[in-house]
C-alpha positions as CSV (number, residue, x, y, z in Angstrom):
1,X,4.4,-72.9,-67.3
2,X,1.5,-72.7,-64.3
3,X,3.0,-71.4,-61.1
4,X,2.7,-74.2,-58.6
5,X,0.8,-73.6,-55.4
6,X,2.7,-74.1,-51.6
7,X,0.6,-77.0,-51.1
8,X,1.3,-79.3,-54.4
9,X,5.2,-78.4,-53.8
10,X,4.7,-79.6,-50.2
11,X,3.2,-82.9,-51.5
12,X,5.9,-83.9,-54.6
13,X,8.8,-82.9,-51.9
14,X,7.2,-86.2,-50.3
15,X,5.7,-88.0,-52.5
16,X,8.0,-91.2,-52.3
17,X,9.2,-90.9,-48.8
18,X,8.0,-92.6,-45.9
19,X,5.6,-91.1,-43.6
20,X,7.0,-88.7,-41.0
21,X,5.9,-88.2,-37.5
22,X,4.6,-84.2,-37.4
23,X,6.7,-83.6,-34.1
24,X,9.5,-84.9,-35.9
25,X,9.5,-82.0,-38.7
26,X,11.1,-78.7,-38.2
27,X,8.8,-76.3,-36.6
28,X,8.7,-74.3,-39.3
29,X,7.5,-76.7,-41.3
30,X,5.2,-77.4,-39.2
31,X,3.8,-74.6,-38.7
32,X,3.8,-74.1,-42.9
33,X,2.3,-77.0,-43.5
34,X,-0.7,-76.1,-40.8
35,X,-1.1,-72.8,-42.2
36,X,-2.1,-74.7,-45.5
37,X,-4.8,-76.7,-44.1
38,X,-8.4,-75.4,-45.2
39,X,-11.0,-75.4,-42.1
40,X,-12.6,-79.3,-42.4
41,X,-8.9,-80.6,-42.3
42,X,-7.6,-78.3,-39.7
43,X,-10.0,-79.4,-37.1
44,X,-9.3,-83.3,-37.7
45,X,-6.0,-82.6,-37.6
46,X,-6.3,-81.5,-34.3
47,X,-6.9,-84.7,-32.8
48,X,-3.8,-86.3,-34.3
49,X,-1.7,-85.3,-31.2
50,X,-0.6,-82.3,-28.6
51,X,2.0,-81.1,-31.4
52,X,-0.8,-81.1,-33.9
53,X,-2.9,-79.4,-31.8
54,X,-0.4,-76.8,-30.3
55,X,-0.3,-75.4,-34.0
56,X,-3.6,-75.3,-35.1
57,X,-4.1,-73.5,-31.7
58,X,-1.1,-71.3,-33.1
59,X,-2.2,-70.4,-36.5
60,X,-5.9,-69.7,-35.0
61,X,-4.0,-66.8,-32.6
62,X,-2.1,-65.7,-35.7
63,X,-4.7,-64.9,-38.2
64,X,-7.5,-64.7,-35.1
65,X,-9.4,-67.4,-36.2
66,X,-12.1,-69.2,-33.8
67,X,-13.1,-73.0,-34.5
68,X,-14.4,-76.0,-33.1
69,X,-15.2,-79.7,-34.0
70,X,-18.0,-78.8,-32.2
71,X,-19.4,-75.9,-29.7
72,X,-21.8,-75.2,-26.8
73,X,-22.5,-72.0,-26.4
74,X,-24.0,-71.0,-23.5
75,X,-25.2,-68.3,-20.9
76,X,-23.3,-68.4,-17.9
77,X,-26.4,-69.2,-15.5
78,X,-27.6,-71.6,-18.2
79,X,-24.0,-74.1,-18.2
80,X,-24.8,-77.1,-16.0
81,X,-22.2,-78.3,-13.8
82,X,-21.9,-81.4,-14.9
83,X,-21.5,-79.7,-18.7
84,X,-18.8,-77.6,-17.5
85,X,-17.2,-80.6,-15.7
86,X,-17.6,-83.2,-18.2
87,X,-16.5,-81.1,-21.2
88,X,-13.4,-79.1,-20.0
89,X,-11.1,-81.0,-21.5
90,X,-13.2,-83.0,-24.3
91,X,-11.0,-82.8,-27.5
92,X,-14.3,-83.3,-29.6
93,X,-16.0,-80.4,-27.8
94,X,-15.3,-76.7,-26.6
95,X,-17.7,-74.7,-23.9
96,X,-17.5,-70.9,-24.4
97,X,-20.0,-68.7,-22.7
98,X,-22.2,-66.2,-24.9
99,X,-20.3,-63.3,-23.6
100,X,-16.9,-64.1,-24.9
101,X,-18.2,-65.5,-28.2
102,X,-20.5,-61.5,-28.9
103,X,-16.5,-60.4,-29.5
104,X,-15.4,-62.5,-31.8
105,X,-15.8,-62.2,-35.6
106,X,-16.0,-65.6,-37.1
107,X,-16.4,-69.4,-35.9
108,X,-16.1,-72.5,-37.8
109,X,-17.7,-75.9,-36.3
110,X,-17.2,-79.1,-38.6
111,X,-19.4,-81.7,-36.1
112,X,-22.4,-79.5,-34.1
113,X,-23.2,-76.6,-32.4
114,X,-25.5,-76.4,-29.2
115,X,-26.6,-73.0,-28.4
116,X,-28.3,-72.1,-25.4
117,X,-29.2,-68.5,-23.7
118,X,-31.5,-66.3,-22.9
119,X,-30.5,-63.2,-25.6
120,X,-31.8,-63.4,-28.9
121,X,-29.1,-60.8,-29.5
122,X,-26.3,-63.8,-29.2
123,X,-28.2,-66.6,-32.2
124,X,-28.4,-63.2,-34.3
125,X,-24.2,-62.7,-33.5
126,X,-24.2,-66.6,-34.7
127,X,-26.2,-65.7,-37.8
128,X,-23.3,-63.1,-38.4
129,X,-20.0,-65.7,-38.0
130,X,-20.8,-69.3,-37.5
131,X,-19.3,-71.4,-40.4
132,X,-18.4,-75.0,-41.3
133,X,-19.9,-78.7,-42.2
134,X,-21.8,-79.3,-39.0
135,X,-23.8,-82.2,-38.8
136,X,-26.2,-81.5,-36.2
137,X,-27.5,-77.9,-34.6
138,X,-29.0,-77.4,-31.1
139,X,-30.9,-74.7,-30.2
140,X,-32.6,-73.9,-27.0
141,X,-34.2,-71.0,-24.8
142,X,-35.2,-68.0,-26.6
143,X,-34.8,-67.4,-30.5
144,X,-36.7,-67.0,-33.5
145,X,-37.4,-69.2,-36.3
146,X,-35.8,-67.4,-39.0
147,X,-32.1,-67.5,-36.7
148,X,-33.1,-71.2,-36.7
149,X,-33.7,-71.7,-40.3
150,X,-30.9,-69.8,-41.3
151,X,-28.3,-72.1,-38.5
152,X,-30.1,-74.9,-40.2
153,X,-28.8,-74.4,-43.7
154,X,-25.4,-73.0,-43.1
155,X,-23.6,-76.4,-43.5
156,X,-24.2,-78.5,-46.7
157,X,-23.6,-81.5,-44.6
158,X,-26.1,-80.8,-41.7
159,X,-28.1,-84.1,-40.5
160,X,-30.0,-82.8,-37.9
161,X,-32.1,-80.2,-36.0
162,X,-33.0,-79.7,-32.6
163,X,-35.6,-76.6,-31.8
164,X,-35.9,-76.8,-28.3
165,X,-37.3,-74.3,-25.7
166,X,-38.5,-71.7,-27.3
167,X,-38.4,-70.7,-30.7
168,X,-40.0,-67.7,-31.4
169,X,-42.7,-68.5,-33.7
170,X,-46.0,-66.4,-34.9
171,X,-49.2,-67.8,-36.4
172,X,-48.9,-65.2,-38.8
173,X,-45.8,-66.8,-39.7
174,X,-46.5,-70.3,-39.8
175,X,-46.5,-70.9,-43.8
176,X,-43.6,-69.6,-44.3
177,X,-41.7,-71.2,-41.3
178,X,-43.4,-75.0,-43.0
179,X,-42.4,-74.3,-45.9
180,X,-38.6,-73.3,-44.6
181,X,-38.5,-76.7,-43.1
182,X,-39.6,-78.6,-46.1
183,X,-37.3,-76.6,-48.8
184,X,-34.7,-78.1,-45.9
185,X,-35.7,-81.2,-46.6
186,X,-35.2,-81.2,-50.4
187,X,-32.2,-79.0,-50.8
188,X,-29.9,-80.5,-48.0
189,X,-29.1,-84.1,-49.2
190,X,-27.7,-85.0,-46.0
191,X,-30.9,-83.7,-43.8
192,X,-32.4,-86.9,-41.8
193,X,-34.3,-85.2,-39.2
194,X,-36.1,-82.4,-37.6
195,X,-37.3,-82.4,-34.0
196,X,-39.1,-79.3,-32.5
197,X,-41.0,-78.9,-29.2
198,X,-44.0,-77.1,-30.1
199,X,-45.9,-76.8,-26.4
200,X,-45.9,-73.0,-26.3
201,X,-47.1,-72.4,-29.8
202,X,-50.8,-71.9,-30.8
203,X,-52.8,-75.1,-30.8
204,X,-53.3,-74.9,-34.7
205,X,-49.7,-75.7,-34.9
206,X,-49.8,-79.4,-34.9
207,X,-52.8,-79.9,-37.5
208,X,-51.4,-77.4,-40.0
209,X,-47.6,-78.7,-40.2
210,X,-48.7,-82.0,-40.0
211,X,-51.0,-81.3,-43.3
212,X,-47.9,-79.7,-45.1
213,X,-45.9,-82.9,-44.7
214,X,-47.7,-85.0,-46.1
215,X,-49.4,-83.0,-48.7
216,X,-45.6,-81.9,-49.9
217,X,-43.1,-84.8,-49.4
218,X,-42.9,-88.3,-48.3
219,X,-41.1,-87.8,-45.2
220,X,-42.5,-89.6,-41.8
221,X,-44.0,-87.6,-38.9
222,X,-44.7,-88.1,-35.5
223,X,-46.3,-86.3,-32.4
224,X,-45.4,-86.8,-28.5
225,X,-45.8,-84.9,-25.5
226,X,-46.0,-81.6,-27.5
227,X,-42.9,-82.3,-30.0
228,X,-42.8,-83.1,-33.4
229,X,-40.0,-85.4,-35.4
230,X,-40.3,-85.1,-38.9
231,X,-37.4,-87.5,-40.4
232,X,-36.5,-89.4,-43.1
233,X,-36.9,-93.4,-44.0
234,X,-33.8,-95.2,-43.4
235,X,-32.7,-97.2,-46.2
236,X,-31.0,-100.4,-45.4
């Protein structure tokens, strides 16, 4: 006879009850039943109230586990006010400075992650841990393109990418960054659009990637005030 795992035990114990309030269970149970929940669940489930949250904040201290439903990361001197301000206590968002996040060893995001600073030391640290099913990435100030391309394809549900101020990208490299972008195209099912500010980049830029689009997909492209949008048709 198969052993049973903890969680299909957990679900036939209540499988013809009514449901139950979480900060009505014991708190053992509670905290059981939390320990069970894989990463994409966890962070939804922290939004169903301050019990629910209390022990995913729990379970995170136990195992040392970092995670947000989603992260901006950012430079002390970079933060805006207004960011700090607005998102200190956003339950949809968590603001951690680059400092604090070079000491931990892994972080999962399930909805986006903005990253902003100065140290290309701290996106090759986010190379190393981040995790999850973002939809969106955010990148700004100073990075290369192969941090960026690798951010880009870490979730299987990403949607969007922002390369903002200033990726670090060589003419040298060029082919190889177009063709990164278009193999992101085609592999991630979910990608819908890439937008990249190209204004400190060598003039051939625009004429060349604009030539690989078209000559290798179908996708639509457009040009403004030195940034690019490359993005899919929307089918109603």
């Amino acid at each position: 006879m198969p052993i049973k795992n903890d969680a299909v035990v957990l679900l036939e114990k209540f499988e013809h009850s009514d449901p139950i309030a979480f900060k009505k269970l014991p708190y053992e149970f509670q905290n059981r039943l939390v320990a069970l929940l894989p990463h994409n669940v966890l962070m939804r489930f922290t939004l169903a109230g301050k019990n629910a949250s209390k022990s995913v904040k729990l379970r995170g201290e136990r195992r040392r586990e970092t995670f947000s439903n989603s992260l901006i990361l950012s430079d002390v001197e970079l933060v805006s006010q207004f960011t700090q301000e607005y998102y200190k206590n956003h339950k949809f968002y968590d603001v951690l400075y680059t400092s604090y996040f070079r000491t931990l060893s892994n972080y999962y995001i399930s909805r986006g992650l903005y990253l902003i600073s100065n140290d290309v030391e701290t996106f090759d640290h986010a190379v190393k841990i981040v995790s999850g099913t973002y939809r969106f990435v955010d990148l700004r100030e100073s990075y290369t393109w192969r941090q960026a391309i690798h951010l880009m394809n870490v979730s299987n549900l990403i949607k969007f990418t922002y390369l903002r101020h200033f990726v670090q990208l060589e003419v040298v490299d060029y082919d190889e960054f177009f063709e990164a972008v278009v193999q992101w195209f085609l592999k991630k099912k979910s990608a819908s659009m890439f937008h990249m500010v190209y204004q400190h980049l060598d003039a051939s830029f625009r004429s060349r990637f604009e030539a690989v689009i078209k000559a290798r997909t179908k996708l639509n492209i457009h040009f403004l005030n030195d940034q690019v949008v490359v993005y899919k048709t929307i089918q109603l």
